[in-house]
DSSP file (Angstrom, degrees, kcal/mol; ACC not computed):
  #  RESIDUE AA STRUCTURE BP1 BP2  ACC     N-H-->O    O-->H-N    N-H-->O    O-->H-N    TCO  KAPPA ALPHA  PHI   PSI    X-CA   Y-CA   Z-CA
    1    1 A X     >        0   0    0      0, 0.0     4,-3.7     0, 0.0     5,-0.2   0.000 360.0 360.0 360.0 -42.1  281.6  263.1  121.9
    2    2 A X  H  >  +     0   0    0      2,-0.2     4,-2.9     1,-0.2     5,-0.1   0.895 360.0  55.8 -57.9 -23.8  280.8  260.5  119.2
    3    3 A X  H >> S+     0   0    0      2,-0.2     3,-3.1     1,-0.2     4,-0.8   0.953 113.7  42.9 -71.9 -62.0  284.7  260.9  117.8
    4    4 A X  H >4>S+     0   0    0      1,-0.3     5,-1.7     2,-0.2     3,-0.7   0.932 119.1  45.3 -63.8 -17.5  285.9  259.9  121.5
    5    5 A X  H ><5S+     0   0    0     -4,-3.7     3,-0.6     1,-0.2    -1,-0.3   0.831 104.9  57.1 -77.1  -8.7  283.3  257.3  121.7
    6    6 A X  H <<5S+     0   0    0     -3,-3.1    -1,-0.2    -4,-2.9    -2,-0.2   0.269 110.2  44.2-104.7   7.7  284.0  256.1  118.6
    7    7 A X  T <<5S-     0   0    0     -4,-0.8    -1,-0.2    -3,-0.7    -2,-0.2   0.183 118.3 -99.6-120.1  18.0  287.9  255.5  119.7
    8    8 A X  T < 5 +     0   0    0     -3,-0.6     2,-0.3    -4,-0.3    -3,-0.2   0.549  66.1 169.9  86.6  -4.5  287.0  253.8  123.3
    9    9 A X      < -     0   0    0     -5,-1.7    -1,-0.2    -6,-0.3    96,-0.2  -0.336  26.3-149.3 -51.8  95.7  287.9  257.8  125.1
   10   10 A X  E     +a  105   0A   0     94,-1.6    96,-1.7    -2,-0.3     2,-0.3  -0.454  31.7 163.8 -55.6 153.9  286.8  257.4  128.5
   11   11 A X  E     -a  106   0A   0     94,-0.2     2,-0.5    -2,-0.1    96,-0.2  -0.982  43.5-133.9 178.4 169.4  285.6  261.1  129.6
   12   12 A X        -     0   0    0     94,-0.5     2,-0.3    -2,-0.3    -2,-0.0  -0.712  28.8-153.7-140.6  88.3  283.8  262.7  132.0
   13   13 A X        -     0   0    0     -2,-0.5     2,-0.5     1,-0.1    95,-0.1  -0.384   8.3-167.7 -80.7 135.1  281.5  265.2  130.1
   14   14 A X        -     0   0    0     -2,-0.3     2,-1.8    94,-0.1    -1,-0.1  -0.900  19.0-137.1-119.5 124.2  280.2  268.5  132.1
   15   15 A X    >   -     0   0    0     -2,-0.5     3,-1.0     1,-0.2    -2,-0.0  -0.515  10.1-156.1-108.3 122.9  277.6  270.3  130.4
   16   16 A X  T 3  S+     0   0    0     -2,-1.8     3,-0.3     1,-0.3    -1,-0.2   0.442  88.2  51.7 -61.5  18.7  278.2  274.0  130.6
   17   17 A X  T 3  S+     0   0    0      1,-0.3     2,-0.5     2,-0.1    -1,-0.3   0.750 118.1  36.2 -96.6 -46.1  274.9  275.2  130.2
   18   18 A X  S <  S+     0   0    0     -3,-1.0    -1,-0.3     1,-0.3     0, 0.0  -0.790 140.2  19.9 -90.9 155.3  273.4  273.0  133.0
   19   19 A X  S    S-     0   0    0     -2,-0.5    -1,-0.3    -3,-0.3    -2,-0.1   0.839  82.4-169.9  86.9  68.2  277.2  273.6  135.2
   20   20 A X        -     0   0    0     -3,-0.3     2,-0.6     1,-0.1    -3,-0.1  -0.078  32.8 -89.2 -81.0-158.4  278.9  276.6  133.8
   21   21 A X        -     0   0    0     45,-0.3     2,-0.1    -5,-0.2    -1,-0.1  -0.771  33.2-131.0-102.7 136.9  282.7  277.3  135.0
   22   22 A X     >  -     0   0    0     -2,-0.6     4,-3.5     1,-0.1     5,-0.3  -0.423  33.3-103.0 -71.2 146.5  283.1  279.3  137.9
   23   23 A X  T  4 S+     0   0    0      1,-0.2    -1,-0.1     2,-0.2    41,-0.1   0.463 122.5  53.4 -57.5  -5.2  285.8  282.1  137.3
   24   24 A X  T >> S+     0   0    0      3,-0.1     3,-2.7     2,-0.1     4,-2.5   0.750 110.6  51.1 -63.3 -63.6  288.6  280.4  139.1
   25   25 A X  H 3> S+     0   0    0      1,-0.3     4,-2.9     2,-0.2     5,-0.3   0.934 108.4  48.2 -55.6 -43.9  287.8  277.5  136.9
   26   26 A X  H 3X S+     0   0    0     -4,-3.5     4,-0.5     1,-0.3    -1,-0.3   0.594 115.1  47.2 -61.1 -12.1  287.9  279.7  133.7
   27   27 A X  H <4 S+     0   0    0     -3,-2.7     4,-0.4    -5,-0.3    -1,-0.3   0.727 109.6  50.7-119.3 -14.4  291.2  281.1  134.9
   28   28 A X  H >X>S+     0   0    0     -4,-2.5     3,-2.6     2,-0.2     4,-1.5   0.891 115.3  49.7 -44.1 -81.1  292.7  277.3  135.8
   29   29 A X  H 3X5S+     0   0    0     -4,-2.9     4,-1.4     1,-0.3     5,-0.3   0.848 111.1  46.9 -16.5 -67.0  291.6  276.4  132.1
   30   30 A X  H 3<>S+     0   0    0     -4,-0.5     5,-1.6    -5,-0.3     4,-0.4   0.685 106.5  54.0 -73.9  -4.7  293.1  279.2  130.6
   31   31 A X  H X45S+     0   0    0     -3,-2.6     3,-0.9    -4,-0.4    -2,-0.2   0.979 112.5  49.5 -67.9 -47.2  296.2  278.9  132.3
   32   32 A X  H 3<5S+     0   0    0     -4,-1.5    52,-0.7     1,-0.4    -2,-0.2   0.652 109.3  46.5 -54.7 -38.3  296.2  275.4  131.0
   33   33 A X  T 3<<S-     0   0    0     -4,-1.4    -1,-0.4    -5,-0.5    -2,-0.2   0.612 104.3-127.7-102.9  -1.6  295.5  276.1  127.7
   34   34 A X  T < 5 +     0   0    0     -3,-0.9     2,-0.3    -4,-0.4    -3,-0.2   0.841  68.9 116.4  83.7  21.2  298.3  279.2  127.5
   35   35 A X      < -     0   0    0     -5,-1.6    -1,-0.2     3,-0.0    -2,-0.2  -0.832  66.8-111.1-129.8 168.7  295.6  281.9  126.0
   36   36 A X     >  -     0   0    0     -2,-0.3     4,-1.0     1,-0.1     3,-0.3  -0.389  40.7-101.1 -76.8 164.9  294.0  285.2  127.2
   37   37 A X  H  > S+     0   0    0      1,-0.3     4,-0.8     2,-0.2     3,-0.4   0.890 127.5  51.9 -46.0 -44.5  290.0  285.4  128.2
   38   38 A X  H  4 S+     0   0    0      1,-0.2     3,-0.3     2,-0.2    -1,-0.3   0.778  89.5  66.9 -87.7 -16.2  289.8  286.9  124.6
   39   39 A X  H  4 S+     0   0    0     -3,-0.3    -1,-0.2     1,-0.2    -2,-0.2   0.844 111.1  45.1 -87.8 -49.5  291.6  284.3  122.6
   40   40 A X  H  < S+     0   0    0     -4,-1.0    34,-1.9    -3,-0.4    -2,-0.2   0.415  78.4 113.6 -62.6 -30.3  288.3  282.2  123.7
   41   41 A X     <  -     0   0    0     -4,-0.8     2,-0.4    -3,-0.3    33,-0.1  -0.122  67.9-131.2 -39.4 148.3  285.6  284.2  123.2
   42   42 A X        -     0   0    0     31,-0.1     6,-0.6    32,-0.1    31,-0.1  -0.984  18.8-161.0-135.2  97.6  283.2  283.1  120.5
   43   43 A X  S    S+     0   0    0     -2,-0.4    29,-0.1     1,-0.2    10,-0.0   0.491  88.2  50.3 -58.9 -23.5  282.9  286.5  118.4
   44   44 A X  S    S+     0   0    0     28,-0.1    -1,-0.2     5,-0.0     5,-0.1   0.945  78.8 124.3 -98.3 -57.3  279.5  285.2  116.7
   45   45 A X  S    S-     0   0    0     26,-0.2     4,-0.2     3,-0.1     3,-0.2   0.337  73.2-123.2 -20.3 143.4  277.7  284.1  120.0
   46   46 A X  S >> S+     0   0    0      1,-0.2     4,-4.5     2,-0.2     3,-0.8   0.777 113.0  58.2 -75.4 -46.5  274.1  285.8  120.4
   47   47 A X  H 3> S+     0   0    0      1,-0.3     4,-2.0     2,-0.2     5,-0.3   0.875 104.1  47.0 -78.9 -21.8  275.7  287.0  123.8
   48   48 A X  H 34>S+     0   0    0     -6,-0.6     5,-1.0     1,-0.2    -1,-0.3   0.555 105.9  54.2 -75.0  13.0  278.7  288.8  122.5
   49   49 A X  H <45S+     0   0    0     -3,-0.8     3,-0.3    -4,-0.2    -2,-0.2   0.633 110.3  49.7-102.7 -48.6  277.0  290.5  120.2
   50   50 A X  H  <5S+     0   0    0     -4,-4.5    -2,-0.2     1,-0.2    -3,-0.2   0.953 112.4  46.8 -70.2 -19.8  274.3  292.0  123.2
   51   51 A X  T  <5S-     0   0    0     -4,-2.0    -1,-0.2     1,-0.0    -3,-0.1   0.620 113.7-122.6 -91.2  -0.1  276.7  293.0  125.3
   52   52 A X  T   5 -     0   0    0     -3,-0.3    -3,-0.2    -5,-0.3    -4,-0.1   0.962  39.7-176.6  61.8  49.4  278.8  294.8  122.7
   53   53 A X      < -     0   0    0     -5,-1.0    -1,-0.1    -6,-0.1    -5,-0.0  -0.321  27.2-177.2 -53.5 134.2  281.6  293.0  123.2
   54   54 A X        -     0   0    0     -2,-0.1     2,-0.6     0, 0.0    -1,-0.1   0.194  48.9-115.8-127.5  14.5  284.9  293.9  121.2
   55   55 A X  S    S+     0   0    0      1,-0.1     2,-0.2     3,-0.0     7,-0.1  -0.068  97.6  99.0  82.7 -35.4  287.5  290.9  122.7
   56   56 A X        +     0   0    0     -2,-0.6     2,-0.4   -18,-0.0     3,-0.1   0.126  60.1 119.9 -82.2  31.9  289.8  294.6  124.4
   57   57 A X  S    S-     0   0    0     -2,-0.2   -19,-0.1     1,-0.2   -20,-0.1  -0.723  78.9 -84.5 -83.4 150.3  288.2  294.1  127.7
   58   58 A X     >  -     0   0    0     -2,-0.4     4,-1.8     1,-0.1    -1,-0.2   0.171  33.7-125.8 -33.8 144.0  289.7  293.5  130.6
   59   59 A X  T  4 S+     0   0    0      1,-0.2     4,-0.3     2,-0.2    -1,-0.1   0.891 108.0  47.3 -64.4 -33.0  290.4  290.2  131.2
   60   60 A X  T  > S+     0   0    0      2,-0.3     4,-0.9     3,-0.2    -1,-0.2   0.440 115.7  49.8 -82.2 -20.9  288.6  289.6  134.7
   61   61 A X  H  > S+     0   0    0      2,-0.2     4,-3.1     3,-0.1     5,-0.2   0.922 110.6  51.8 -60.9 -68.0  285.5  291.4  133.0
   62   62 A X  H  X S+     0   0    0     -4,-1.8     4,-2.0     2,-0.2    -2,-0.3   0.733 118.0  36.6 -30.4 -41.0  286.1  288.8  130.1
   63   63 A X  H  > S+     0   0    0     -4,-0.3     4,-0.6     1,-0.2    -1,-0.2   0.975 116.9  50.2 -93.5 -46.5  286.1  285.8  132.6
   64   64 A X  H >X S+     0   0    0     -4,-0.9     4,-1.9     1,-0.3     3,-1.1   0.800 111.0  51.6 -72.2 -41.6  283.5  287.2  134.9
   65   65 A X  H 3X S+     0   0    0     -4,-3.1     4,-0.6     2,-0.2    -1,-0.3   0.867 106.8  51.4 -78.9 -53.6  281.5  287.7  131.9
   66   66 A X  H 3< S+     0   0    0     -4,-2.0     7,-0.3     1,-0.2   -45,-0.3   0.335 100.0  65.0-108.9  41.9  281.9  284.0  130.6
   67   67 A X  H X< S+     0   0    0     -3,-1.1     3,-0.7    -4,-0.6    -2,-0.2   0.731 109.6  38.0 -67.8 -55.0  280.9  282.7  133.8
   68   68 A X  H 3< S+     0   0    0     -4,-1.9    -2,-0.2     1,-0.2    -3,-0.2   0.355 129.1  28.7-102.4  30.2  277.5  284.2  133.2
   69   69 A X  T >< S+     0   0    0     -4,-0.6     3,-3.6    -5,-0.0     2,-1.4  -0.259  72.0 174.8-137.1  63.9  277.0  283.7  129.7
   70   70 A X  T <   +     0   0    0     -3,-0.7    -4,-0.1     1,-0.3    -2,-0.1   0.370  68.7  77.3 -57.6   3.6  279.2  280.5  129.3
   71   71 A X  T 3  S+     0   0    0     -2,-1.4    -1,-0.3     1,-0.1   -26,-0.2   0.791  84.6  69.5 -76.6 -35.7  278.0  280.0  125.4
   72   72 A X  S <  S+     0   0    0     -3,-3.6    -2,-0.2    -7,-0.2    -1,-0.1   0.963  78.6  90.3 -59.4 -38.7  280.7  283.0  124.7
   73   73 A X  S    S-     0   0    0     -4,-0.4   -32,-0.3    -7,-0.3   -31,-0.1  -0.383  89.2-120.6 -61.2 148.3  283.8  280.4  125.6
   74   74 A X        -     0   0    0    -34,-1.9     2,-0.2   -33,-0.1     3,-0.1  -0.260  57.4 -53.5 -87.6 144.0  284.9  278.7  122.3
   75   75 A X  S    S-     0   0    0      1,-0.2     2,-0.2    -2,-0.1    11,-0.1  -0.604  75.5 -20.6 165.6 163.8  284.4  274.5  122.8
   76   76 A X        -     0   0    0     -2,-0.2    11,-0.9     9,-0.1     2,-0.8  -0.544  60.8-160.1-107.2 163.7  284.5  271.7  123.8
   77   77 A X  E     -B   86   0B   0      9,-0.2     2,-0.2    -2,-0.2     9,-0.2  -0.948   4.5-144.7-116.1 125.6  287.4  272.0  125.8
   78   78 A X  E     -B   85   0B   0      7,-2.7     7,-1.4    -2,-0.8     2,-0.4  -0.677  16.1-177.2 -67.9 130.8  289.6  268.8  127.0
   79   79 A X  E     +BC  84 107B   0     28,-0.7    28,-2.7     5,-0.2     2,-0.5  -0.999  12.2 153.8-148.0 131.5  291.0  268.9  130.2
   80   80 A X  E >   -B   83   0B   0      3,-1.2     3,-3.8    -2,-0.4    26,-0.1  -0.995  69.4 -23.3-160.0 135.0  293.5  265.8  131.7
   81   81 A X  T 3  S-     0   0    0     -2,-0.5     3,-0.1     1,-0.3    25,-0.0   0.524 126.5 -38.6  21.0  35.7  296.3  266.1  134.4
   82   82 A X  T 3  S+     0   0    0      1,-0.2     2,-0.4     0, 0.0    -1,-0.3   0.675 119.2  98.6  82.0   7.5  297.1  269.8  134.2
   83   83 A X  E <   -B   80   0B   0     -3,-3.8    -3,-1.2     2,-0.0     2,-0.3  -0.949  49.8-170.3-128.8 156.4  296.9  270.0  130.5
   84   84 A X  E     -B   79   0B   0    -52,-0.7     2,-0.2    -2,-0.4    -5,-0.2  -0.742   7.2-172.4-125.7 178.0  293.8  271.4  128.1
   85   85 A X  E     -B   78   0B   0     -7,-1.4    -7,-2.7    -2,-0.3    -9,-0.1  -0.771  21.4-132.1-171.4 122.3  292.9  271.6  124.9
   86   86 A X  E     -B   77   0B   0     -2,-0.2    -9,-0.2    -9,-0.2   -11,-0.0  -0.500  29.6-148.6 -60.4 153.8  289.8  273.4  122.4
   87   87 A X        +     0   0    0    -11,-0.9     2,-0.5     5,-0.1   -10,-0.1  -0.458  38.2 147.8-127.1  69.3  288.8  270.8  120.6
   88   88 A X  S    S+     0   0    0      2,-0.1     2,-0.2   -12,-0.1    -2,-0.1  -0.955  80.4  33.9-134.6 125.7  287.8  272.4  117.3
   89   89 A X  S >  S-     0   0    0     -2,-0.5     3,-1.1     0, 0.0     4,-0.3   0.674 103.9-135.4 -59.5 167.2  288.3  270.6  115.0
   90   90 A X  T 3  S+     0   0    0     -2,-0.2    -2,-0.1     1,-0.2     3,-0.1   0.397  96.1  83.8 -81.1   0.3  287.4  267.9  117.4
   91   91 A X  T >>  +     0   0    0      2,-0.2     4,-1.7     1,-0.1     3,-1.4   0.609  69.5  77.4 -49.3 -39.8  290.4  266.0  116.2
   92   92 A X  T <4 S+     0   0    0     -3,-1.1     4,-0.3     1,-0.3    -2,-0.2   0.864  95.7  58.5 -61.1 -26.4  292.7  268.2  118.7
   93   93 A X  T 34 S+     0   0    0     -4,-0.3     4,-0.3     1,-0.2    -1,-0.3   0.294 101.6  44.2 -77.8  16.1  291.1  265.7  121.3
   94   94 A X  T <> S+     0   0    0     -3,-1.4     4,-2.3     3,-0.1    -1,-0.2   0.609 114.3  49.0-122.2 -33.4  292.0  262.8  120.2
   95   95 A X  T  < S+     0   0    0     -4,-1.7    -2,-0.2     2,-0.3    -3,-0.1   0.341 111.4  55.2 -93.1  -1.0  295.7  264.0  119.5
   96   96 A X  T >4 S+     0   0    0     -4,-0.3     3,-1.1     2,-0.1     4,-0.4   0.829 105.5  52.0 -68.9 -62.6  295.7  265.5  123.2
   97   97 A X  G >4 S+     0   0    0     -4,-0.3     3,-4.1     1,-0.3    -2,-0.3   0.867 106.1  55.8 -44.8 -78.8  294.7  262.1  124.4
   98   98 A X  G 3< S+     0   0    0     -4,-2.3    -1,-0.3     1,-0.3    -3,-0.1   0.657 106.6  45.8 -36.5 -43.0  297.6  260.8  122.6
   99   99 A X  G <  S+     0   0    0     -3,-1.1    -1,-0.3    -5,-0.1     2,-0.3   0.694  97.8  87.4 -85.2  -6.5  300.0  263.0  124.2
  100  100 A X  S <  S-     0   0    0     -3,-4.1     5,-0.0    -4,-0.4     4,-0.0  -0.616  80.0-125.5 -96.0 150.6  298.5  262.2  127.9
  101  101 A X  S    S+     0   0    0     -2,-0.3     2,-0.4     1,-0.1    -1,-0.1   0.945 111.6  48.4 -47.4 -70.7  300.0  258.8  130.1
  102  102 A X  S >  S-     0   0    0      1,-0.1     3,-0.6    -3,-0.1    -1,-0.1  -0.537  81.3-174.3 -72.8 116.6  296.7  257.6  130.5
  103  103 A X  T 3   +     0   0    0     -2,-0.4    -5,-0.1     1,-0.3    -1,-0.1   0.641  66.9  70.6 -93.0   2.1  295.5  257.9  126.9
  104  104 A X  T 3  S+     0   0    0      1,-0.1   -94,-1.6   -95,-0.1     2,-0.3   0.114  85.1  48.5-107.0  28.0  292.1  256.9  127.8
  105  105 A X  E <   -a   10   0A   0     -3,-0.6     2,-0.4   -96,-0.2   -94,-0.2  -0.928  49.8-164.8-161.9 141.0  290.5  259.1  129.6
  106  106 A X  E     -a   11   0A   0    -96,-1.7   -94,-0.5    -2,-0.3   -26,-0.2  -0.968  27.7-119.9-113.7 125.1  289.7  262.8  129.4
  107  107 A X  B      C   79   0B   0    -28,-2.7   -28,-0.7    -2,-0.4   -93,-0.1  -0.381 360.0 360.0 -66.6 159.8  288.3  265.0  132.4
  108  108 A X              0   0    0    -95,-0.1   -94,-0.1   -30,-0.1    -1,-0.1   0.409 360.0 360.0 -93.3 360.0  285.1  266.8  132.6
């Protein structure tokens, strides 16, 4: 958040802990970003590691799953007008913005 504040990046920040993403949302996102449920996963997270997670799960397990433990999805994640972006490095958001009409503002 400091990198978009620190270029004027309007944005509309959602915090998935307090709000996760519903599993519709998580499969809008990922359409948007072009990847599988596993592509997203965060392999170190305390919750894949309890559930014994190996990434070759279904995909609708995979989403359903990081609905209710929303720390497994990789982010922060950029979202604008039908296109997304991770933003790690957090650099990919600023070079997302770039590529969107309105370059100043990012949805939550």
């Amino acid at each position: 958040m400091a990198l978009l504040d620190s270029r004027g990046v309007l944005y509309c920040y959602r915090d998935y802990r307090e709000e996760p993403l519903s599993p519709a949302e998580l499969q809008a996102v990922l359409g948007m970003l072009g990847l599988a449920p596993a592509d997203v996963l965060r392999t170190h997270d305390k919750a894949y590691v309890e559930l014994g997670l190996s990434g070759q799960e279904p995909p609708e397990l995979l989403i359903a799953l990081m609905a209710e433990h929303p720390t497994l999805l990789q982010r922060p994640i950029g979202v604008h007008e039908g296109g997304a972006v991770i933003g790690r490095p957090p650099e990919h958001l600023l070079d997302f913005v770039k590529e969107r009409p309105d370059r100043r503002q990012l949805d939550g």
